[in-house]
NUDREN-223406 format. One line per 3 residues: number of its first residue (from 1); their letters; for each residue x, y negated, z negated of N, C-alpha, C. Coordinates in steps of 0.1 Angstrom, whole numbers, plus 2048, in hexadecimal, padded with zeros to 3 digits. Layout:
BEGIN
NUM	A	X Y Z X Y Z X Y Z ~ ...
***
This chain:
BEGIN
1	XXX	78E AEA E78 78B ADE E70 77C ADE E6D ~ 777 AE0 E5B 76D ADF E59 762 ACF E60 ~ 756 ACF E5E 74F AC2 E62 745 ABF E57
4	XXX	73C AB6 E55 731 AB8 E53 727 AB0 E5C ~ 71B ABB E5B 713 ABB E63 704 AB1 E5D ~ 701 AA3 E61 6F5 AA0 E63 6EB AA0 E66
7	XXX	6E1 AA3 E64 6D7 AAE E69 6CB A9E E71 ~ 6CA AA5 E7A 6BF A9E E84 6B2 A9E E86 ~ 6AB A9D E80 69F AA2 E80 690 A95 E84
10	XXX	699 A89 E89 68F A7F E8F 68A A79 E83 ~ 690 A7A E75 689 A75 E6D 692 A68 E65 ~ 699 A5B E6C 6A0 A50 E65 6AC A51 E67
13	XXX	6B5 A45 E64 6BC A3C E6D 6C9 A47 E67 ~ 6CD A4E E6E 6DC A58 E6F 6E8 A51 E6E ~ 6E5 A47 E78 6EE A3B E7C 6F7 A36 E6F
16	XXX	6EA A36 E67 6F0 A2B E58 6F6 A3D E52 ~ 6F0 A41 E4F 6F5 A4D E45 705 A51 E4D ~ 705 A52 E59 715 A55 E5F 71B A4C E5B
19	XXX	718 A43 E62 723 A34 E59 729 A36 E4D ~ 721 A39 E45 723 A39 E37 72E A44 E35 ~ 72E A4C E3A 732 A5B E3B 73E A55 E40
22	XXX	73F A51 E4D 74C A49 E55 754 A44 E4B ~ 74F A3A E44 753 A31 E3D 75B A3A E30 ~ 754 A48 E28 75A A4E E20 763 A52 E27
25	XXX	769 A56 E32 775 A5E E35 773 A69 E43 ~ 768 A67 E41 766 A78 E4A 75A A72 E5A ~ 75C A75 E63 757 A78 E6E 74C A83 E70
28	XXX	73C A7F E6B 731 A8C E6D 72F A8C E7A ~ 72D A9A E7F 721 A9A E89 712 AA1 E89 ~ 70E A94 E8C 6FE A9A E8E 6F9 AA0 E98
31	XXX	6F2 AA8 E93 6ED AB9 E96 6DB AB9 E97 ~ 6DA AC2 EA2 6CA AC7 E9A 6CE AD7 E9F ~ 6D7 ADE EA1 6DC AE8 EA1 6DD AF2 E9D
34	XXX	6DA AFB E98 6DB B09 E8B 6E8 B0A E8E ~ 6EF B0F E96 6FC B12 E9B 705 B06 E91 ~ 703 B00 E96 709 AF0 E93 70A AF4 E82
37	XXX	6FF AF2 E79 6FA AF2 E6C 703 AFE E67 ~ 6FE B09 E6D 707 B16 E67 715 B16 E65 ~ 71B B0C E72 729 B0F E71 730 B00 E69
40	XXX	724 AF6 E63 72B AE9 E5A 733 AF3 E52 ~ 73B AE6 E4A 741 AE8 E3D 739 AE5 E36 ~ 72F ADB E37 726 AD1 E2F 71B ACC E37
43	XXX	70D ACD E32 703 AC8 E32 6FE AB7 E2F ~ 6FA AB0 E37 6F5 AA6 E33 6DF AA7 E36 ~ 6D9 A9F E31 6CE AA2 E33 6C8 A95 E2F
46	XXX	6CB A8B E3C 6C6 A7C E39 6B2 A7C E3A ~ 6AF A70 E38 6A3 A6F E3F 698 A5F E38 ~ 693 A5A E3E 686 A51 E3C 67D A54 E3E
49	XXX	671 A50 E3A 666 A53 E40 65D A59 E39 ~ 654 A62 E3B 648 A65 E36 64A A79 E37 ~ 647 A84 E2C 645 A8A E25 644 A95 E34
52	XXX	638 A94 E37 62F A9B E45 638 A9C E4F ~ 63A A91 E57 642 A93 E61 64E A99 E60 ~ 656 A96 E56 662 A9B E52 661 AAA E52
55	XXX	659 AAF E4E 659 AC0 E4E 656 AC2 E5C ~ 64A AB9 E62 645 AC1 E6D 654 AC2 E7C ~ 65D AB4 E79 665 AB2 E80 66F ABE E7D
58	XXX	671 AC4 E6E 67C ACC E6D 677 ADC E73 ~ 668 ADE E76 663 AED E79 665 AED E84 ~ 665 ADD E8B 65E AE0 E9C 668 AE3 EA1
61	XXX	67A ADD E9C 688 ADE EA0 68E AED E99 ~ 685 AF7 E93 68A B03 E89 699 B01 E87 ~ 693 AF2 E7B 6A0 AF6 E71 6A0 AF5 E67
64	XXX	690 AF9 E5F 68E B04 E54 696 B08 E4E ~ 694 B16 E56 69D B21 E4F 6B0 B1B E54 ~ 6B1 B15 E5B 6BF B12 E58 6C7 B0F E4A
67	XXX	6BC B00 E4B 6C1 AFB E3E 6BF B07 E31 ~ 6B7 B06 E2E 6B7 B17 E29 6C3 B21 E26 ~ 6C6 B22 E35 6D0 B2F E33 6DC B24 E31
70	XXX	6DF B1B E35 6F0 B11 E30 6EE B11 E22 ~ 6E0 B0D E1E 6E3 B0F E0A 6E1 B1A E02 ~ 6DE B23 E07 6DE B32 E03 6EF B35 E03
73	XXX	6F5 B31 E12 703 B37 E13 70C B25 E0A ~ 707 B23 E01 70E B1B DF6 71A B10 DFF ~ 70F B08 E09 719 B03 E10 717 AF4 E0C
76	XXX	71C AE9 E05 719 ADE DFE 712 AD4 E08 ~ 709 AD6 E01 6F7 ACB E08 6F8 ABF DFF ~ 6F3 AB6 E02 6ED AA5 E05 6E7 AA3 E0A
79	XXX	6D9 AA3 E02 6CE AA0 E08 6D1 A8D E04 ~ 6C9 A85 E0C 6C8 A73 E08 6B7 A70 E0E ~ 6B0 A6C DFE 6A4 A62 E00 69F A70 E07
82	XXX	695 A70 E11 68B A75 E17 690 A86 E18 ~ 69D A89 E16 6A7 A93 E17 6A4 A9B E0E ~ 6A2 A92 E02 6A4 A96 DF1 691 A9D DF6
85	XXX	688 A94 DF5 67D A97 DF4 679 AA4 DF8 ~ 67C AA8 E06 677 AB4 E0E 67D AC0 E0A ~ 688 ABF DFF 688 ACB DFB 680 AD6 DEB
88	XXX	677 AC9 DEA 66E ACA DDE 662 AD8 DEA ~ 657 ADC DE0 64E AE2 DE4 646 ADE DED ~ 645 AD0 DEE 637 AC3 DEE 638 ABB DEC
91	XXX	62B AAD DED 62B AA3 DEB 61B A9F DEF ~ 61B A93 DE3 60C A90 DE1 60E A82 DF0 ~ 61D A83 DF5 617 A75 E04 60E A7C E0C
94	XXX	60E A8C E0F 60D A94 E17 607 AA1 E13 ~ 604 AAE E1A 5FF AB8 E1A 609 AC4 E20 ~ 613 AC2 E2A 621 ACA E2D 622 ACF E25
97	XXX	628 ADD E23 632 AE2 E13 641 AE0 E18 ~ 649 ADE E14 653 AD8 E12 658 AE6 E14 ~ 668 AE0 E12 672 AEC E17 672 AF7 E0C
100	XXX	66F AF4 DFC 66F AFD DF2 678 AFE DE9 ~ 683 AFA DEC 695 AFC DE9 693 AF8 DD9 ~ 68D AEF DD4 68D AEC DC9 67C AEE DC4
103	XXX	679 AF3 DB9 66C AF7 DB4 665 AE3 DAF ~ 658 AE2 DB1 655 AD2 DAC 64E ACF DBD ~ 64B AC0 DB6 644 AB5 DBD 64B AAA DC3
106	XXX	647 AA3 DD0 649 A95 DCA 63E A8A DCB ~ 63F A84 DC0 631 A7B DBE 636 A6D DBE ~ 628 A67 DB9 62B A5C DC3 62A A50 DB3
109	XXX	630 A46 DB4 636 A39 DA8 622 A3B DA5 ~ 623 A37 D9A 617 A31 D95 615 A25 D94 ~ 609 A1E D97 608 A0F D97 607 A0F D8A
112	XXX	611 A01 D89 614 9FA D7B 60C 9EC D7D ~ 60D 9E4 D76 608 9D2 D78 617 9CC D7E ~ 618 9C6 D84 624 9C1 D8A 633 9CA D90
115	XXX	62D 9DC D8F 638 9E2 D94 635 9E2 DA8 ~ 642 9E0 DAC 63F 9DF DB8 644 9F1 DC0 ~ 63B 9F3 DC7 639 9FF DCE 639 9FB DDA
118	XXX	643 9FE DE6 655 A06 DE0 659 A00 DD6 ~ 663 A0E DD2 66F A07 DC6 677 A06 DD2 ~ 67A 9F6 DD6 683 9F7 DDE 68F 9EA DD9
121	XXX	699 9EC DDF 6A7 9E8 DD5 6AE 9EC DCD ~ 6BB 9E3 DC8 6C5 9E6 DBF 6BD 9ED DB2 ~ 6C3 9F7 DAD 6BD 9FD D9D 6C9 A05 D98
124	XXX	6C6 A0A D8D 6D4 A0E D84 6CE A19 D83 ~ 6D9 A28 D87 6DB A34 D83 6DC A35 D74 ~ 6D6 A3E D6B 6D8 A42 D60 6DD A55 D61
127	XXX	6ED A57 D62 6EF A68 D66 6EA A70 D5A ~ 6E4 A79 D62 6E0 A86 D57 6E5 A91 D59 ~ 6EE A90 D61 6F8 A9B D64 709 A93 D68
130	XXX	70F A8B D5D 718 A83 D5C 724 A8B D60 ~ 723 A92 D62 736 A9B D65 732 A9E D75 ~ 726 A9A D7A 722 AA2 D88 72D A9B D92
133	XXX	737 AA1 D99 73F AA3 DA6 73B A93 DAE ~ 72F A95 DAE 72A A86 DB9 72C A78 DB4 ~ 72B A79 D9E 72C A6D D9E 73C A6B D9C
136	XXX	742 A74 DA2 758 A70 D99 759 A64 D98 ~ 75C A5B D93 75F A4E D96 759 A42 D93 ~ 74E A43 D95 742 A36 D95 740 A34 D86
139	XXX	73E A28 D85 73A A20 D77 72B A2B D71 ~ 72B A28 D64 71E A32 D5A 713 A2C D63 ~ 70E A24 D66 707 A1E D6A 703 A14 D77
142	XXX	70A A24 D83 709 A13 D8D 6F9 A10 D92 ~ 6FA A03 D9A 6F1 A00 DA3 6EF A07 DB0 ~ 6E5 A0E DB2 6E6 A13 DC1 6DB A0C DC8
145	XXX	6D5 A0F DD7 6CF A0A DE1 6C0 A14 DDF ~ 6B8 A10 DDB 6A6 A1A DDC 69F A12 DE2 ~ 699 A18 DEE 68B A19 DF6 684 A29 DF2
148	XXX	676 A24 DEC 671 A33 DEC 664 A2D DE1 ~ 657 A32 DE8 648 A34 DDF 646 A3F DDB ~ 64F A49 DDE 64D A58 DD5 658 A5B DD2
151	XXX	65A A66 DC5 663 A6B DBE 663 A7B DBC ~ 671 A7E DB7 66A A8C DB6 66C A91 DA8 ~ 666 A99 DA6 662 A9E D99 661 AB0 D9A
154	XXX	66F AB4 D97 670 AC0 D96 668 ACA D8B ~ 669 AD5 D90 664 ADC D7F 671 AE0 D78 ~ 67D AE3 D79 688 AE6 D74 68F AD7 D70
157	XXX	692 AD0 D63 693 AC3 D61 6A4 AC5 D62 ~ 6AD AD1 D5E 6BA AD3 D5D 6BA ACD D69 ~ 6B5 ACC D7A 6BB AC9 D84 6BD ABB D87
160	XXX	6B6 AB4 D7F 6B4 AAA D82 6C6 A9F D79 ~ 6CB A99 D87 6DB A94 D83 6D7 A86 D80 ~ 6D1 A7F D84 6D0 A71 D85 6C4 A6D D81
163	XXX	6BC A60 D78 6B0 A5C D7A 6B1 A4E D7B ~ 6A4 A49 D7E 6A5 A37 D7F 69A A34 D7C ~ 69B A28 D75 68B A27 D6D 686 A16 D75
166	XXX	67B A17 D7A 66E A0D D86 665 A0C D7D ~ 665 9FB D78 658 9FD D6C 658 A01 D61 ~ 651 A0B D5D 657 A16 D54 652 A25 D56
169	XXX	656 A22 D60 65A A33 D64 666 A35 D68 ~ 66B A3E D63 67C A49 D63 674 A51 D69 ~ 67D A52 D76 676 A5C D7F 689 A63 D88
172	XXX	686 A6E D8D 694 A73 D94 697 A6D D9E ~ 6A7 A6A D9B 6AD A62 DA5 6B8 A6F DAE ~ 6B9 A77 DAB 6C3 A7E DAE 6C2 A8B DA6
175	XXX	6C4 A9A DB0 6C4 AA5 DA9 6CE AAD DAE ~ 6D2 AB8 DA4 6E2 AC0 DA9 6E0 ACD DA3 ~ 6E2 AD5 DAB 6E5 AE7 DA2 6EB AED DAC
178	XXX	6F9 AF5 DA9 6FB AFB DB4 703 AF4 DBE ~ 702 AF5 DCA 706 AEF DD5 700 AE2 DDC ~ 6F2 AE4 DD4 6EA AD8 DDA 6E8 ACD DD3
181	XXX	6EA AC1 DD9 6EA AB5 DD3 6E3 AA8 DDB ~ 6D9 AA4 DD5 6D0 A99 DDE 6CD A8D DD3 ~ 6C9 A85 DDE 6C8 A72 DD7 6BE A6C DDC
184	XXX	6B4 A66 DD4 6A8 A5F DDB 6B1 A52 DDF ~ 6BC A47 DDC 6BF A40 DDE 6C9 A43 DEE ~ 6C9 A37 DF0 6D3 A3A DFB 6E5 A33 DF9
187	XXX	6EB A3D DFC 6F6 A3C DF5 6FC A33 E02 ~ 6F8 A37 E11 703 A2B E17 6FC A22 E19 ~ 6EF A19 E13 6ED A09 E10 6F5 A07 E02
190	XXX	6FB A12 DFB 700 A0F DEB 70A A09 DE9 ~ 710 9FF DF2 71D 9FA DEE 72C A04 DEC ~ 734 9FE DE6 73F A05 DDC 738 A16 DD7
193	XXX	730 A13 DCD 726 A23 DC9 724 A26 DD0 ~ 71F A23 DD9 716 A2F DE4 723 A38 DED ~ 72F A2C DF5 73A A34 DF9 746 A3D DF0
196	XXX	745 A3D DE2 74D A43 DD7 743 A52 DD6 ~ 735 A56 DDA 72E A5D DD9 72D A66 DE4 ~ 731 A5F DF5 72B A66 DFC 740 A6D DFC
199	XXX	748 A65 DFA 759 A69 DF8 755 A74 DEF ~ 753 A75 DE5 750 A7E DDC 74D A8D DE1 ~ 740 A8B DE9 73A A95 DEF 741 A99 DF8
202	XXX	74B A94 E02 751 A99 E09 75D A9F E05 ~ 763 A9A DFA 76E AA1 DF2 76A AAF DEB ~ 75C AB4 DEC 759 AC1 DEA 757 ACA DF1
205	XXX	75B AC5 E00 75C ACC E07 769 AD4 E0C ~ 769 AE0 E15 774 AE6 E18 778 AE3 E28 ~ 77E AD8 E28 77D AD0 E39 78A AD8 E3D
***
């Protein structure tokens, strides 16, 4: 019996992302493991927090190159919020380089006159990859759950599935190519959407 594996890396509440997971159907276990990672069906890659530690937490537990080699060997990844970020090159919160997985930045909201930094709360997805596997089901436009003062900003724009616009900036809410698929929102505060997404993701698995 396949699993999927949540990855541990000291960086935010796992607690809530299993739940959510629970709640879709499936039973994860969290890992900080290579063994563990290699032999998932599925990848998850939660996280909160800040840019720096996030990497420095994932070198000091060498699981780099894990995650790495699970999405090289085309094993379906979910990165969430802090997840999504660390697989960009970098980030202007910090000086870390990031995991690389995806070519880009992530930068940080621009002050507006009355935009508040975080974008945090309810906001509407606009899909830019409308047939993608994660959204089957959910309304054109749902509301999901965002905490987050940086965004990321790829250089390849085809990757980018989702966007949400804070103020007036349209900035990426969500990216997909391949195997890999991540969400600056958090899908288990998302109500209805958020559990129709994370069911989704597990229905592309081979359990």
């Amino acid at each position: 019996m396949g699993f999927i594996a949540v990855i541990d890396y000291d960086m935010g509440n796992l607690h809530s992302a299993c739940k959510g997971l629970e709640k879709a159907g499936i039973t994860p276990k969290i890992t900080d493991s290579p063994d563990e990672i290699a032999k998932a069906a599925g990848i998850v890659l939660p996280g909160v927090g800040s840019f720096d530690p996030a990497m420095q937490h994932l070198r000091s537990r060498h699981l780099v190159d894990p995650i790495k080699e699970a999405i090289a060997d085309k094993k379906p990844f979910l990165g969430i919020c802090l997840g999504l970020q660390i697989l960009f090159d970098g980030s202007e919160e910090g000086t870390e380089p990031g995991l690389g997985i995806i070519p880009g930045m992530v930068r940080r909201f621009h002050s507006e006159p009355d935009l508040t930094i975080p974008h945090m709360g309810w906001n509407q997805l606009e899909f830019t990859q409308p047939n993608l596997s994660l959204w089957q089901g959910l309304a054109p436009h749902p509301y999901v759950y965002f905490v987050h003062s940086y965004y990321v900003d790829p250089v390849d724009p085809n990757v980018i599935a989702a966007t949400v616009t804070h103020g007036t900036q349209t900035v990426t809410a969500a990216v997909a190519f391949d195997n890999v698929m991540a969400v600056q929102f958090h899908p288990e505060k998302s109500s209805d959407s958020g559990l129709q997404i994370l069911s989704n993701f597990i229905s592309s698995l081979k359990l």
